[in-house]
Backbone bond lengths (Angstrom), bond angles and torsions (degrees), N, CA, C in turn:
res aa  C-N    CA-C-N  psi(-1)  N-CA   C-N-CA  omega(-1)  CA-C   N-CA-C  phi
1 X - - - 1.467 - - 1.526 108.91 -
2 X 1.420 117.05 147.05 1.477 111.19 -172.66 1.599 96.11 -105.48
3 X 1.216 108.05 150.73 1.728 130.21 175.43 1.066 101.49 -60.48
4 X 1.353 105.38 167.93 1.595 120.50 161.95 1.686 100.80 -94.37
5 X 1.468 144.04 -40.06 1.791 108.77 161.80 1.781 115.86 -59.30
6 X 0.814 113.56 -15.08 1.912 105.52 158.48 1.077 113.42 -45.50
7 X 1.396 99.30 -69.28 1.357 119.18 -149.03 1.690 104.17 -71.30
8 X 1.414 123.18 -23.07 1.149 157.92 173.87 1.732 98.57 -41.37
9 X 1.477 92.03 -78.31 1.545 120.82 -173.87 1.410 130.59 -82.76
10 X 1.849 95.66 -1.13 1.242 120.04 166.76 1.535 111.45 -64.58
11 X 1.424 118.11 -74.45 1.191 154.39 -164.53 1.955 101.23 -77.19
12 X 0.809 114.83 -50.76 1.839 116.89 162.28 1.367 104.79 -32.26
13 X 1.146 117.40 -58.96 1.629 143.77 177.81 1.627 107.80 -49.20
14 X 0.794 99.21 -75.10 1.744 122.70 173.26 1.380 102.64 -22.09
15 X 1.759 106.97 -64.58 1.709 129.46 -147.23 1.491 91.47 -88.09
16 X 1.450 122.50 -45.63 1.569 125.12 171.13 1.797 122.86 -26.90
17 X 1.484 95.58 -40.18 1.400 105.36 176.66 1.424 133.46 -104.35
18 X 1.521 110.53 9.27 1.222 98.89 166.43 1.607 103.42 -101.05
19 X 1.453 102.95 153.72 1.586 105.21 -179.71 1.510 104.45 -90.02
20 X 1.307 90.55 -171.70 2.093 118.78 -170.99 1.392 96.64 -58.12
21 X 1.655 117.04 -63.03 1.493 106.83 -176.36 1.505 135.88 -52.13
22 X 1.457 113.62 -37.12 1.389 134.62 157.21 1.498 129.95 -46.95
23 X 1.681 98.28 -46.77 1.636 111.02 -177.51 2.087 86.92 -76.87
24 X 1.117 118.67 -24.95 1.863 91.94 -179.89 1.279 98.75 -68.09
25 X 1.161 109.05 -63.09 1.950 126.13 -163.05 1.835 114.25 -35.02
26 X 1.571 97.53 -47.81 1.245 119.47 -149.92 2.011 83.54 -78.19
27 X 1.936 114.46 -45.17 1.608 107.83 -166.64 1.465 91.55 -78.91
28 X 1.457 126.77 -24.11 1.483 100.32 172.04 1.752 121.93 -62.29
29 X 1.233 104.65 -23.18 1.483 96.05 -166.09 1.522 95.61 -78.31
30 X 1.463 137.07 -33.33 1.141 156.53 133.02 1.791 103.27 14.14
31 X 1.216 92.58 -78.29 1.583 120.44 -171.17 1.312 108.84 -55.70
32 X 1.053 103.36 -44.33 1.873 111.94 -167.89 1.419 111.46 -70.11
33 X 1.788 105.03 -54.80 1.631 116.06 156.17 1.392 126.75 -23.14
34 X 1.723 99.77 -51.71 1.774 91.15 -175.06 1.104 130.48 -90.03
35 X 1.744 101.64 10.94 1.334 122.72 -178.48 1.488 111.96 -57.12
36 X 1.989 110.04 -31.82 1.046 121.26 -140.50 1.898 85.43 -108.62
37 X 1.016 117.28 18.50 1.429 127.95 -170.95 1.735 105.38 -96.09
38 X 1.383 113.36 116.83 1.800 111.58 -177.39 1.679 105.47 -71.82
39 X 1.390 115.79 72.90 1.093 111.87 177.78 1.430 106.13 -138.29
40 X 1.197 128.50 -3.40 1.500 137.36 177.55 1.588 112.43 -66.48
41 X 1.002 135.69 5.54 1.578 132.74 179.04 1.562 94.78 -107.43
42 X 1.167 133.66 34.49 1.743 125.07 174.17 1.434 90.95 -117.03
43 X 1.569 100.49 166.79 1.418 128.54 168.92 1.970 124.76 -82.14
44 X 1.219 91.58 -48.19 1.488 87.69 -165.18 1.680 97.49 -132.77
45 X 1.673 121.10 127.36 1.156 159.88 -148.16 1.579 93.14 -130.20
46 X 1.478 100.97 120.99 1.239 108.60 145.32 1.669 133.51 -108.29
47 X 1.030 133.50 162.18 1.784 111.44 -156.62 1.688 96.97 -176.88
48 X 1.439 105.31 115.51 1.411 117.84 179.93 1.123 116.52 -84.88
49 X 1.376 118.88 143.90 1.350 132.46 -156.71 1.988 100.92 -100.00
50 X 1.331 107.16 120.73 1.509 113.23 -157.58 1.657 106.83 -73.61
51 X 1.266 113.86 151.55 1.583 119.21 -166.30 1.687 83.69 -120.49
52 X 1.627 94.82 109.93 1.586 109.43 175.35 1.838 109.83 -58.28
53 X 1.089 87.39 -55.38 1.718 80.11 172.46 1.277 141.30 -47.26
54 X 1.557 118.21 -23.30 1.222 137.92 -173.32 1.497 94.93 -111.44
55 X 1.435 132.64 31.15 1.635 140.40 166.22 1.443 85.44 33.83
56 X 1.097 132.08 85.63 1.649 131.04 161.42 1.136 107.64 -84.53
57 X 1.403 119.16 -167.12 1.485 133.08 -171.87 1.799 78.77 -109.19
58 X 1.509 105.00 118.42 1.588 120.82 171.98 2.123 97.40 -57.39
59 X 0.871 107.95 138.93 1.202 114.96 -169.95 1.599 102.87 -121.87
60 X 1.396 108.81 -11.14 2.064 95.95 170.70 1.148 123.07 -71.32
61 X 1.408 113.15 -1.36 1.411 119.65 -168.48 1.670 97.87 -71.03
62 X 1.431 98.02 -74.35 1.696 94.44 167.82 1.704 140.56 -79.32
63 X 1.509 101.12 23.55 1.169 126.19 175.83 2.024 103.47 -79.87
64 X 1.917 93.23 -40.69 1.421 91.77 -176.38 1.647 115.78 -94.90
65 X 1.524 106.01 4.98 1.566 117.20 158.04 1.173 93.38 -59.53
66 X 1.293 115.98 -86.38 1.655 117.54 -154.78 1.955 116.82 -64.67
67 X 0.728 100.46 -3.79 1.829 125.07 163.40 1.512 103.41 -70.25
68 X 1.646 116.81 -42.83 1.645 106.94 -146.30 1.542 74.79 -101.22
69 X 1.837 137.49 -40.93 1.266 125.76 176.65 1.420 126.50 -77.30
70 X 1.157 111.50 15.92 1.697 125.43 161.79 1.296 92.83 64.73
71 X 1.433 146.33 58.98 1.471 146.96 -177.58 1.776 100.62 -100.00
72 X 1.335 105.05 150.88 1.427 98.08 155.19 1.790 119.29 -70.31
73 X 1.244 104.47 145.01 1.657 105.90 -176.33 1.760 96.18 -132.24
74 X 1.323 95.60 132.74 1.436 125.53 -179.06 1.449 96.07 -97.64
75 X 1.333 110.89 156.83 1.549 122.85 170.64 1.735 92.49 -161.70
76 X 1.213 134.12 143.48 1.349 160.69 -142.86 2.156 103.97 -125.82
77 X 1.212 103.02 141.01 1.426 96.14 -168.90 1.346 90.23 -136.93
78 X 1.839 138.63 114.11 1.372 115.22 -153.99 1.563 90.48 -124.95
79 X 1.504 105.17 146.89 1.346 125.41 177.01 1.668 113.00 -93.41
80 X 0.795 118.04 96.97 1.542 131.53 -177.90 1.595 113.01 -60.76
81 X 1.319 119.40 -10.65 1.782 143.52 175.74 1.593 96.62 -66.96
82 X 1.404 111.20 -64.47 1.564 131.12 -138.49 1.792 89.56 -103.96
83 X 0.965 126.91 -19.51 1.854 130.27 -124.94 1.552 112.78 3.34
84 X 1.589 112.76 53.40 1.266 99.08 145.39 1.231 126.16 -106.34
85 X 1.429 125.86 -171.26 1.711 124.11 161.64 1.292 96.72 -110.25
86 X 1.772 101.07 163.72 1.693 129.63 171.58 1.824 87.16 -113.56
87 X 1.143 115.21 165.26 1.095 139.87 171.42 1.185 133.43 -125.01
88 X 1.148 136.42 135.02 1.873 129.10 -159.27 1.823 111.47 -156.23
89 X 1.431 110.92 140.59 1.358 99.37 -153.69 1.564 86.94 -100.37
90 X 1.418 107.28 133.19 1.416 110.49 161.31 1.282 128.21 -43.88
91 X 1.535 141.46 148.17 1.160 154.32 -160.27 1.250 113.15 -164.02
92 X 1.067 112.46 168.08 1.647 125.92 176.26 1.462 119.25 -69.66
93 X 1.952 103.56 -11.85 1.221 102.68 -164.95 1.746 88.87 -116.00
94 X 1.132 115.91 31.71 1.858 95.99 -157.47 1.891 77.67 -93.78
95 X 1.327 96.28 142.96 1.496 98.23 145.84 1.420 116.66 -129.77
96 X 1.512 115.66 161.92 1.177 106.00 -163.25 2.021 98.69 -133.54
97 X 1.807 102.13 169.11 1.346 103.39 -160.65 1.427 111.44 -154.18
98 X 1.234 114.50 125.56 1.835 102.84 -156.64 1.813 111.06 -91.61
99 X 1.382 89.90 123.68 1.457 110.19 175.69 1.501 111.92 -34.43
100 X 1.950 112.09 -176.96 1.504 95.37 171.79 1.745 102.87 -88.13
101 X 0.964 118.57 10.92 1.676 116.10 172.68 1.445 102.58 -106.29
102 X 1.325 124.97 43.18 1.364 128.05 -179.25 1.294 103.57 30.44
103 X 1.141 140.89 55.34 1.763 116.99 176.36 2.122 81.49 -115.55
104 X 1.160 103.59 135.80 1.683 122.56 167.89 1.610 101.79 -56.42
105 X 1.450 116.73 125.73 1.665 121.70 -172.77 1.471 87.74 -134.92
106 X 1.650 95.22 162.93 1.858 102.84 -178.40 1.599 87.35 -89.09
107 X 1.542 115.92 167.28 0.979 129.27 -172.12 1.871 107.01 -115.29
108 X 1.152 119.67 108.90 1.527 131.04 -146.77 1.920 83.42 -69.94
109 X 0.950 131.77 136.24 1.607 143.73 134.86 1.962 99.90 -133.80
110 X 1.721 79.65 -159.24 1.685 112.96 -179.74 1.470 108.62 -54.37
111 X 1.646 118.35 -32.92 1.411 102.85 -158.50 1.777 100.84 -109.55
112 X 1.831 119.22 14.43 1.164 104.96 154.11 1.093 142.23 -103.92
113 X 1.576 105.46 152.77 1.540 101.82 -167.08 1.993 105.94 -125.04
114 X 1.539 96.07 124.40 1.562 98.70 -146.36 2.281 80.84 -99.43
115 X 1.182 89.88 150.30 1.624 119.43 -160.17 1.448 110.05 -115.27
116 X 1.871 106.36 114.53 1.519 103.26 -175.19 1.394 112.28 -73.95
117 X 1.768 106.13 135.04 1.195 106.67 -176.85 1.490 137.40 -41.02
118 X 1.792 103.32 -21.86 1.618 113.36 -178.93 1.426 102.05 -86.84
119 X 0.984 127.27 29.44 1.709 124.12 169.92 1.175 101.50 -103.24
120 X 1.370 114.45 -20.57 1.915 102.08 -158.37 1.639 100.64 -90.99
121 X 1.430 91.19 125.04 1.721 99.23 172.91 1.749 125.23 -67.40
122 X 1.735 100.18 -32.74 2.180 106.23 -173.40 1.323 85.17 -126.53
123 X 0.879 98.11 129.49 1.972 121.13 150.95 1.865 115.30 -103.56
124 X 1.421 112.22 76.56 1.602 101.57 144.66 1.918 120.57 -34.13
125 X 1.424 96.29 114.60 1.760 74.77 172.89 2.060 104.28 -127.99
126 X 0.922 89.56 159.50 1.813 101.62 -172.12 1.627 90.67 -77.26
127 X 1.340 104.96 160.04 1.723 108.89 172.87 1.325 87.27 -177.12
128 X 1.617 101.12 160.68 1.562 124.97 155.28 1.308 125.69 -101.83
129 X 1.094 122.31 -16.09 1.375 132.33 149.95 1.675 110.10 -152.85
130 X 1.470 90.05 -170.82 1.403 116.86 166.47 1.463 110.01 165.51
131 X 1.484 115.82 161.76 1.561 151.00 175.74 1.469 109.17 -75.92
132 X 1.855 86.47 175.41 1.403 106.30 -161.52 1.918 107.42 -88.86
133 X 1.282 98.95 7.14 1.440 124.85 -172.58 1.243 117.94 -109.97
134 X 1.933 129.92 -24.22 1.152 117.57 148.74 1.644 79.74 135.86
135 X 1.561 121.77 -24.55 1.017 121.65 -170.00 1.506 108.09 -44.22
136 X 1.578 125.08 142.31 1.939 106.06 154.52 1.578 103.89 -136.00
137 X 1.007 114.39 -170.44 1.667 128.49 -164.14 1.572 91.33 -132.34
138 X 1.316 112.77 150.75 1.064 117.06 170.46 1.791 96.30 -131.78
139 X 1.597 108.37 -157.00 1.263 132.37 -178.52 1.955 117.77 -67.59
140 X 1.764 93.10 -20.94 1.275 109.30 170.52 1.474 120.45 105.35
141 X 1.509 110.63 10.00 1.829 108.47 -160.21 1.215 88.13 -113.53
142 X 1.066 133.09 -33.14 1.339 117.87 173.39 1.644 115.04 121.43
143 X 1.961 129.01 6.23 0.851 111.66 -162.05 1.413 131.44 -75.98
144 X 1.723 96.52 -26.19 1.392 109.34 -170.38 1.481 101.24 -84.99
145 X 1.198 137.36 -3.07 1.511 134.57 175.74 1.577 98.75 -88.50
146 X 1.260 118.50 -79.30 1.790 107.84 169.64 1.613 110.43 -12.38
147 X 1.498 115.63 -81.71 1.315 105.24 -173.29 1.689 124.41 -38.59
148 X 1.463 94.99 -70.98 1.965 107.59 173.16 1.316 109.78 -15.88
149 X 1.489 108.03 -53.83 1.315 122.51 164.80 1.644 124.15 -21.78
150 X 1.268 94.20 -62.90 1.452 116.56 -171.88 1.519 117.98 -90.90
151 X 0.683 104.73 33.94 1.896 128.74 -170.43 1.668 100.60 -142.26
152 X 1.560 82.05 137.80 1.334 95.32 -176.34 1.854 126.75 -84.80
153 X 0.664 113.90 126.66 1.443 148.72 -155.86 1.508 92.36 -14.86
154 X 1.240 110.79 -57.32 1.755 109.82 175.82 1.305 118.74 -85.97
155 X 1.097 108.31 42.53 1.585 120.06 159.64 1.546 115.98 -68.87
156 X 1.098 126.49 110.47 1.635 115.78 179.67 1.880 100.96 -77.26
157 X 1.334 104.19 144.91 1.268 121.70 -173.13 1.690 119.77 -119.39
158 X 0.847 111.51 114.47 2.099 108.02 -167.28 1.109 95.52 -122.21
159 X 1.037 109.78 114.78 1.773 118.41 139.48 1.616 129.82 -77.99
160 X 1.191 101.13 125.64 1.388 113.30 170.20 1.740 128.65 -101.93
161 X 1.315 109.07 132.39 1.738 107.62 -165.27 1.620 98.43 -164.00
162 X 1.240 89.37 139.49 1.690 108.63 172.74 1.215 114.02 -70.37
163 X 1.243 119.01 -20.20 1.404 119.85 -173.27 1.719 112.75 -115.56
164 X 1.511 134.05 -173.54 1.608 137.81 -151.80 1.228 66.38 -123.58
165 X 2.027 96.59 154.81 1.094 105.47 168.29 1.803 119.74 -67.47
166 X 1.559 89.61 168.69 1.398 94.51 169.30 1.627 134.00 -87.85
167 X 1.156 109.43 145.24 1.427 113.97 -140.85 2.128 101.73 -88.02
168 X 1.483 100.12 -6.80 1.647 103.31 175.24 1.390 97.10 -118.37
169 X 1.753 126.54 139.74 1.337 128.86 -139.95 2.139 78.74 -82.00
170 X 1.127 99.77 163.92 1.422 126.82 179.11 1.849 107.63 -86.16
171 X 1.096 144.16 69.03 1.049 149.10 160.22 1.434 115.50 4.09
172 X 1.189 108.44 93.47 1.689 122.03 -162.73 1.422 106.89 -91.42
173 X 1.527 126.44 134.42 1.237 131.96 161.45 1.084 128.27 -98.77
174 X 1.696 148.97 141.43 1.199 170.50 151.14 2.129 96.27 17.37
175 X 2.295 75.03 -56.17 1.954 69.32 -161.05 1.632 91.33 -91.72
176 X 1.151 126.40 1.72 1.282 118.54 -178.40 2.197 118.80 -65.02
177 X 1.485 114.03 118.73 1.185 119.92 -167.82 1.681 96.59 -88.79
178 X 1.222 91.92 152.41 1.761 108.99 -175.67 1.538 102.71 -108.48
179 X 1.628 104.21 154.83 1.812 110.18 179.87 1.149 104.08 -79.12
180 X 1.484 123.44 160.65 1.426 115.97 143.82 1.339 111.57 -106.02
181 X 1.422 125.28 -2.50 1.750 111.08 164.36 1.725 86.63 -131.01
182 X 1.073 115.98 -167.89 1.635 156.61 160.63 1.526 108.14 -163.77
183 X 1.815 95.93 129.24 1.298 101.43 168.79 1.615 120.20 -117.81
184 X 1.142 120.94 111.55 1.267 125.67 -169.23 1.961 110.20 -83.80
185 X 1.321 118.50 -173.49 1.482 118.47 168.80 1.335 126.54 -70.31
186 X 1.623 102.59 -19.06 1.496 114.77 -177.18 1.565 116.42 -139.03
187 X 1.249 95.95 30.40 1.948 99.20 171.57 1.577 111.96 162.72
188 X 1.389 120.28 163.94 1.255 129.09 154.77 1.331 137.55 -76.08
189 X 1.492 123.50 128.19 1.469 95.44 176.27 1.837 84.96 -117.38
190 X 1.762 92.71 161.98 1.560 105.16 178.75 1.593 80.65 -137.79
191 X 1.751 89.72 149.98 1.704 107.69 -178.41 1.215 80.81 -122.25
């Protein structure tokens, strides 16, 4: 069975080599995919803000879906002390400011208004992989499992990844949360 630092350093590897032009092309096709996802009749979206360095899945693509369907949009501001996240609903007034892990965070004043995690109906979540079971891997700290956590049970959960799942199951933990979709460049998966 392969680990999760394999699988870690598997997929690092993977993401290392695709370039800038590819990582747009590849999160647009991304975007278009989840178009086709029955999840567009909810209110409030949560949606991680992509860490260029770590070639993520660009996430403005469907940032300006849920922009053009007037949804509430969540964005996550994470405390590296606690490893939890706060949550804060985008606005007209949010500005935002990149952590020391470059990831884009809202910038706390008067006009934010931070959002309990059990309200949010979709969780976009970042990953480096995942299975044919829903399982995914993350970075390893644990943030997006804490939260999932804290979301209420019918929270729909998507993973997004450039790549198909992986074909040996992902070594699942207790607190480890499972997808109910992944959307890849060339299909859906539902767990």
């Amino acid at each position: 069975m392969i680990t999760k630092p394999e699988l870690r350093k598997k997929y690092k590897a993977l993401r290392s080599n695709l370039t800038e032009e590819s990582i747009e092309n590849l999160s647009l096709k991304i975007a278009n995919n989840a178009l086709k996802l029955p999840i567009w009749n909810f209110e409030k979206y949560h949606i991680f803000m992509p860490i260029v360095e770590q070639k993520e899945v660009n996430t403005y693509y469907i940032l300006q879906i849920l922009m053009g369907k007037e949804k509430d949009i969540v964005v996550s501001k994470t405390d590296f002390q606690t490893l939890f996240m706060r949550h804060f609903l985008v606005t007209e007034h949010t500005k935002f400011r990149y952590n020391t892990y470059n990831i884009a965070e809202p910038i706390e004043d008067f006009n934010s208004k931070i959002i309990d995690s059990n309200t949010i109906e979709v969780v976009f979540v970042p990953l480096l992989a995942f299975d044919n079971q829903g399982n995914r891997i993350g970075y390893g700290k644990g943030f997006y499992d804490r939260f999932l956590q804290s979301c209420k049970p019918e929270t729909l959960i998507i993973g997004l990844s450039f790549f198909e799942p992986e074909t040996t199951l992902i070594p699942a933990e207790t607190t480890d949360v499972a997808l109910q979709y992944c959307v890849t460049p060339s299909k859906i998966y539902q767990f």
